[in-house]
Every structure is written in structure tokens, then in C-alpha cells.
N, C-alpha and C positions, 0 to 999 in steps of 0.2 A: 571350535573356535569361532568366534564372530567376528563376520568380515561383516563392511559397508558394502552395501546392494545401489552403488552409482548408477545402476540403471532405470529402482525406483526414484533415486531423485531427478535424473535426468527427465521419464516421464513428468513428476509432480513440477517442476520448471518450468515446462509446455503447459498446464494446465495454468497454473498462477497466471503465468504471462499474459494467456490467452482471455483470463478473467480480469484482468487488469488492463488490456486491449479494449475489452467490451464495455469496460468502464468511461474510457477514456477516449474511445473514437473522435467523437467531434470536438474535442477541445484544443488542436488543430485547426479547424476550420468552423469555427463558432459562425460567422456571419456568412458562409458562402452556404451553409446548413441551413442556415435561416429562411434565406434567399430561397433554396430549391422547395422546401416543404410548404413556406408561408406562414412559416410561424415568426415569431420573434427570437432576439438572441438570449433572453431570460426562459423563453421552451427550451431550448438547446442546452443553456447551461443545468435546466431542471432534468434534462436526462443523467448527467452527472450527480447532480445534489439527490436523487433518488436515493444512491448507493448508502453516502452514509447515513441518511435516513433510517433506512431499514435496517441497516447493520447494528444501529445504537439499538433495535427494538430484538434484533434475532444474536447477536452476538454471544449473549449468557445462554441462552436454550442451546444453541451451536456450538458453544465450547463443551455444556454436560455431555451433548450427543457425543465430540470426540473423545471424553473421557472415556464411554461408555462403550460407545462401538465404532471404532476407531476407523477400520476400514472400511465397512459399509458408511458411514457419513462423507467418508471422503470421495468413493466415488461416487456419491449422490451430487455431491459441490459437484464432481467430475465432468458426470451428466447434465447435470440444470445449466451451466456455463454453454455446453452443448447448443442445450437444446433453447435458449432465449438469442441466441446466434440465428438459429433458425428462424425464430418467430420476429425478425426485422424486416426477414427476407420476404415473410408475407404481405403481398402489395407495397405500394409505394407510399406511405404515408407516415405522418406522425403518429398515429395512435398505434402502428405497428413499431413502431421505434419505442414509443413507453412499454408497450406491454413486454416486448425483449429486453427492454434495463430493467423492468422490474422482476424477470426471471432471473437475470442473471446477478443481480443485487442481492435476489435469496440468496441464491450460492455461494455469494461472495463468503458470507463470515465462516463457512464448512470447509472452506479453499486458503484464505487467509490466515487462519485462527491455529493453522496445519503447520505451519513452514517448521516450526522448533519440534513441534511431535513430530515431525517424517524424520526429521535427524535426528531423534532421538531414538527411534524406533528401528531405522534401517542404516545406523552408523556406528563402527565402536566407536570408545570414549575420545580416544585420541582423535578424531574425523569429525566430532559434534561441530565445533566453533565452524568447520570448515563446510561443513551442510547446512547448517542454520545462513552462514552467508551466503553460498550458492542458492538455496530455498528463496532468501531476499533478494538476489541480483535478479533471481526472477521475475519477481515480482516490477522490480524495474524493466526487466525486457519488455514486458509489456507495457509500458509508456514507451519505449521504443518504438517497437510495432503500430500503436497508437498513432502517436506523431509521424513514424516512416512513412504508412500507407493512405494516410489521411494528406499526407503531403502529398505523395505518388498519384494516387486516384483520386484525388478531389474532383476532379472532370467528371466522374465517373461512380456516383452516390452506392447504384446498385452494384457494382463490379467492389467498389470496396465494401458494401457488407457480403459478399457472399465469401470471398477471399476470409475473411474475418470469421465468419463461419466455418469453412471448410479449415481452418487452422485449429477452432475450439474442437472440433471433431474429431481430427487427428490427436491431440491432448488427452482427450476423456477414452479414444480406444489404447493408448499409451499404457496412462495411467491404472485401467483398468486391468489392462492384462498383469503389469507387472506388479500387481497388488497380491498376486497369488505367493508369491514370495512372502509366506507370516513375518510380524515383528520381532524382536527379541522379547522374550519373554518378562523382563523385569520391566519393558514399556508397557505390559498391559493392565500394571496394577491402574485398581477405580479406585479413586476420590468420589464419595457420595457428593452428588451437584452442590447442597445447601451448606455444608461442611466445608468442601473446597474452597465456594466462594468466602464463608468466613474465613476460615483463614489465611485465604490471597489477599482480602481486603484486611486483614487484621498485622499482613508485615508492611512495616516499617517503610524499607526500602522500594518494596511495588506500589506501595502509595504515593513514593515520592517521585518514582519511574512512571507511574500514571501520570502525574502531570505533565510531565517533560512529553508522553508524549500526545498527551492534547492541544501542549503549544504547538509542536514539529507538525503537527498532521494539519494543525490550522492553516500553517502558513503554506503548508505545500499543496495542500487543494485548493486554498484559495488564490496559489500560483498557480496552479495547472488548468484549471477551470476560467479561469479569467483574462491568464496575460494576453492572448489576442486583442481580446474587447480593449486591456490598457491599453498596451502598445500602438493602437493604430490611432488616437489621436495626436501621436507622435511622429506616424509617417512610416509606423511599419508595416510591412503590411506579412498578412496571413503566411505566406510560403516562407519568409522571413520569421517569424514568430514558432514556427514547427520547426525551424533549423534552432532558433535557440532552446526550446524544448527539448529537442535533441543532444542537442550542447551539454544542458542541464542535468538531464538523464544518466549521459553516456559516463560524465565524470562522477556521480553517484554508483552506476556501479560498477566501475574500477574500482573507487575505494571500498564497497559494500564488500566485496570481493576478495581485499589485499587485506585491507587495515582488521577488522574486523579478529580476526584467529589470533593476529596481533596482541589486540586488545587484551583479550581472554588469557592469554597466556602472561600477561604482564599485571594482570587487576588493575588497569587503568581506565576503569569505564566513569570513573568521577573527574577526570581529568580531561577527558574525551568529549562527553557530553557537556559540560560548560563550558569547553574551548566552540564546540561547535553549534550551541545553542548563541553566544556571544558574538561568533562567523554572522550566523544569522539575522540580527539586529542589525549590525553596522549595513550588510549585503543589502537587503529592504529596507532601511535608509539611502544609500548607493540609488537604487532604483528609480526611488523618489528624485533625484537628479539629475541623472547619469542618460543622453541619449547617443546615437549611434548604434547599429549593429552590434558594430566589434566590442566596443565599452560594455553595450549590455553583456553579449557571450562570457565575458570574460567575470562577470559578478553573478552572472545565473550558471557559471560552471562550479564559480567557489562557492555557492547558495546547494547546487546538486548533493556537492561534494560533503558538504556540512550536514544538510538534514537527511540523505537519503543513505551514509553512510552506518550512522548512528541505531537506524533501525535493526539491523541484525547483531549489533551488540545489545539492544536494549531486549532485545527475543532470547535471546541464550543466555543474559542475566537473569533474565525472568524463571526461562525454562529450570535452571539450575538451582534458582531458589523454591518453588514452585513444587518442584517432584513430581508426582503421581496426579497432582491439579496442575498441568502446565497446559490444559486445553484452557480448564476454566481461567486459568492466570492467561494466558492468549486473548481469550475473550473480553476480558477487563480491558487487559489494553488499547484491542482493536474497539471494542463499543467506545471509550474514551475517547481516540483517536478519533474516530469518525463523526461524533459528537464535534468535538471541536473544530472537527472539517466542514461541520455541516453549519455550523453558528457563523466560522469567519466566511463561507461563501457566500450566505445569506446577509453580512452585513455588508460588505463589500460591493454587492448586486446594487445599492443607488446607484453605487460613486465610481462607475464606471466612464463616466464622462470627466470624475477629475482624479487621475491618476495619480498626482504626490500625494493626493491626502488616503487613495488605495493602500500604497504603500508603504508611507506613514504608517496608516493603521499596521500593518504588517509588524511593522517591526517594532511597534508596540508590543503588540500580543507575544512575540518573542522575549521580550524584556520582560514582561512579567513573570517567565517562565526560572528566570533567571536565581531566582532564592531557593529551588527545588533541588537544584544541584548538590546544595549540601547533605542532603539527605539519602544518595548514593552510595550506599559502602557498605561495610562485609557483607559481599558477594557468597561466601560461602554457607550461608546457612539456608537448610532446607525445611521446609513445610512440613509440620507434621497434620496430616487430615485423616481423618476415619474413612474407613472402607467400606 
């Protein structure tokens, strides 16, 4: 009988996290980063804007890999996550800070591209909806972590990357051990790479899930990477700005977490995704307004809650239609996603001195996203691709 192995996803949680940590360190404390290294606040946020960078260029090679050799790719993410932790710790400088984002950026798409294949692979059927969420709330813990330690330790540049290190190392020996647990055997059928992607890129409905989530990924990198730098010509300042990131986060993933299995069990993912693509627009409109502490918390919890929810349904949509290609259908959507994180943080980057027309923009590129919705539906059908 096959049971769920919660102890590999437990480990694979701790790695995500930890890779989503390393992503996101300074985006907390953009300008006091600045300040200790001597760089500017466009270096600091270029440690971020790396990631999706490299993800649009490694994402498809990284999904065939998962398709192929499922667990050795994963603990390679496992390691490389590891080991660009370490490589910050070397010396005190900025060029040791890019050369550890750009390790850890490779990794990223062999870690991400994962979350739907580990539940699929160490979950029965009944448990999937419920691991594809847990896989994503992870991935949000580590914006947690990000924002917590980056708050906590700002005093303290080296003590928080080695902390951050020593976290990715516990994840990657986790992950590794409890990787000796095989898959179930009907998750190891291959999808030939060039096959797969045709026919992920040939349904329908992941073409239309592509878009949605190149809008959701725009908005929320170029929320996470930037609202410091907004915010404080408003009066907020840094420790204030990691508390609403935290704000933002937390209520993302109670919902990634609750709502999600929900979903799946009801086929309401076209109902879901335009409600909360729509949250979105109005929310970065709000922003564009709306100042105060409290005011903001309370529009970046219902902004969390909308876009950061939505991702673990739009993963076990995918997964489900997908099949035997659910690395390479993973990878479509994270290159997509990243792609559109990397476009709005790089348009965004003038207009940091004028924040309504930041968020404006925002909630533009939301609204566009908006006509895609329609194209969400029967959920049930699976991919057929050559072996």
C-alpha cells in the first residue's frame, strides 16, 4: 500500500524555505545593505533580480533534468542552495554576496520546479492537493525567514548570513538522507524533454495558467524586492516595512495551506484565480494611496493572501494536467513567472522615488492579466507525451 512519506516533505519544506531565504535576504533591509557594503540600493536589489534572471535561462534544462533523474537533481538544488550560503560567508564584501546569489539562483529552478513532483511522488492520491500546499507554504516560509532574520540581525550583516547558512545546511543534510525513501513507481515515468515541452506548450489551459502566472510573479517580486525603497519616502521605515512583509507573507501562507486542497476538491480554480487576480488590481491601487502602518498591513495581508495563495492551486493544476511532463510543465511556469518578475522589477527600479505611479504600475500589469482567467477549465485532462 502506499503511504505519504511526510517526512520527505518535511525535509524538501526546509530546503525550499531555505532557497527562498537566500533569495530574499536583503529585501528587508535594502538601504541599511547599502550602507554597510558601499554599494547602492540598485546592487542590493540586483542580488535579487539575479534569481529570475537565471531561472528564465535554466528552468526548461531543470525541469528535463527532474523529469529524468528525479532525485539526484533534487539533491543537487539541495546542495548548491547549501553551498552559495557558504560562499557569502567568504570575506566581507559585495562580490561575495553576488557570487553566493548566483549559486544559489542555479539551484533555485531544481528546488522550485520540485514542489508538485515531491507530492506527487512521496504522496497517495488523496494527500497530493495537500503536499503540493505544504511544498508551497514552504516556499513562503522562506520569505518568512527572509524578512524575520533580516529584521532580527540587521545590526549584525555577518551573524545573519552565517545563521542563513547554517539553516541551508541543515535542509540539504535533511533532504538528502530522506531521499533514500524511492518514489512510487508510476511517478517515474519520462516524458522525453522536447515532446513534453510540446505538448505542455500545446494545452490549452497551461497556456492560459502561464499567463496568470507571469502577472502574479510580477507583482509580487516587484513587491518584495522593492517596497522598502517605496515605502520610506512615506515615512516608513526599514524594521516597519519587514513587519509588513511579514504581515504579507504570513497571511499567504495560512491560505496556501487551508484554501488550496479546498480548491481541488471542488474545481474551483477558475473562480479562485480571477477572484484573486482582481483582489490584486484594486490591492496595488490601495497602495498607490493608502499611507499608515496599519492601512498598509492590512492591504499587503489581503495582496499576501491573493497572490501567494493561488500558487499551489495553479502547481497541482498543472501537475494533474501535465502527467509524466509535470517537471517540464513546472518549468514553463516558473521560467514564465520569473521572467515577468524580472521585467516588472527592472521597470519599477527608476520610479522608486515616486511611488503611486510604482504601484500604479502594479496594478496595471494585474489587470492585464485579467482576460486569462477565462481560459482556466477542464482541469481533468492529462497530457499525453512520448517516452
Amino acid at each position: 500500500m502506499i503511504r505519504t512519506r511526510w517526512s520527505v516533505l518535511a525535509a524538501f519544506v526546509l530546503v525550499t524555505s531555505a532557497n527562498q531565504m537566500l533569495w530574499l535576504t536583503f529585501a528587508p533591509i535594502t538601504t541599511s545593505s547599502a550602507e554597510h557594503y558601499g554599494v547602492s540600493e540598485g546592487a542590493i536589489g540586483a542580488l535579487s533580480a539575479v534569481f529570475p534572471l537565471l531561472y528564465v535561462v535554466l528552468a526548461i534544462p531543470a525541469g528535463f533534468a527532474l523529469d529524468r533523474w528525479f532525485r539526484g537533481s533534487l539533491v543537487a538544488g539541495a546542495c548548491l542552495t547549501a553551498a552559495g550560503g557558504l560562499v557569502r560567508l567568504v570575506g566581507d564584501s559585495y562580490v561575495s554576496l553576488l557570487l553566493g546569489a548566483l549559486v544559489v539562483a542555479f539551484a533555485q529552478p531544481l528546488v522550485t520546479n520540485s514542489v508538485a513532483k515531491v507530492a506527487t511522488a512521496y504522496a497517495r492520491d488523496e494527500d497530493r492537493p495537500l503536499g503540493i500546499a505544504v511544498g508551497s507554504a514552504g516556499l513562503f516560509a522562506g520569505f518568512l525567514l527572509a524578512f524575520g532574520t533580516g529584521i532580527a540581525l540587521d545590526h549584525d550583516l555577518r551573524l545573519l548570513l552565517a545563521v542563513q547558512a547554517a539553516y541551508a545546511l541543515l535542509g540539504a543534510a535533511a533532504l538528502s538522507w530522506s531521499l533514500r525513501y524511492p518514489p512510487r513507481p508510476e511517478s517515474e515515468q519520462v516524458a522525453s524533454g522536447v515532446a513534453a515541452l510540446k505538448a505542455v506548450w500545446g494545452d490549452p489551459v497551461i497556456r492560459a495558467t502561464t499567463t496568470l502566472v507571469v502577472v502574479g510573479f510580477g507583482v509580487f517580486v516587484g513587491l518584495t524586492t522593492w517596497l522598502q525603497a517605496l515605502l520610506e519616502p512615506g515615512g516608513i521605515d526599514a524594521d516597519t516595512t519587514g513587519t509588513l512583509l511579514i504581515v504579507m507573507v504570513v497571511a499567504g501562507v495560512v491560505g496556501s495551506a487551508v484554501l488550496p486542497p479546498l480548491v481541488a476538491r471542488r474545481s474551483a480554480q477558475q473562480v479562485v484565480l480571477g477572484a484573486s487576480l482582481a483582489t490584486t488590481v484594486v490591492g496595488c491601487a490601495l497602495l498607490a494611496v493608502v499611507s499608515g502602518a496599519v492601512a498598509l498591513g492590512v492591504v499587503l495581508a489581503v495582496l499576501g493572501l491573493a497572490l501567494l495563495t493561488t500558487l499551489p492551486v495553479v502547481l497541482e493544476l498543472t501537475e494533474r494536467r501535465a502527467g509524466a511532463a509535470s517537471g517540464t510543465a513546472a518549468a514553463l511556469l516558473w521560467m514564465a513567472g520569473n521572467a515577468g518578475g524580472l521585467v516588472v522589477t527592472l521597470v519599477l527600479a527608476p520610479l522608486l522615488d515616486h511611488p503611486g505611479i510604482a504601484f500604479g504600475l502594479l496594478a496595471l500589469v494585474a489587470l492585464a492579466g485579467l482576460p486569462a482567467v477565462r481560459g482556466v477549465k477542464e482541469p481533468e485532462r492529462v497530457l499525453e507525451t512520448a517516452a
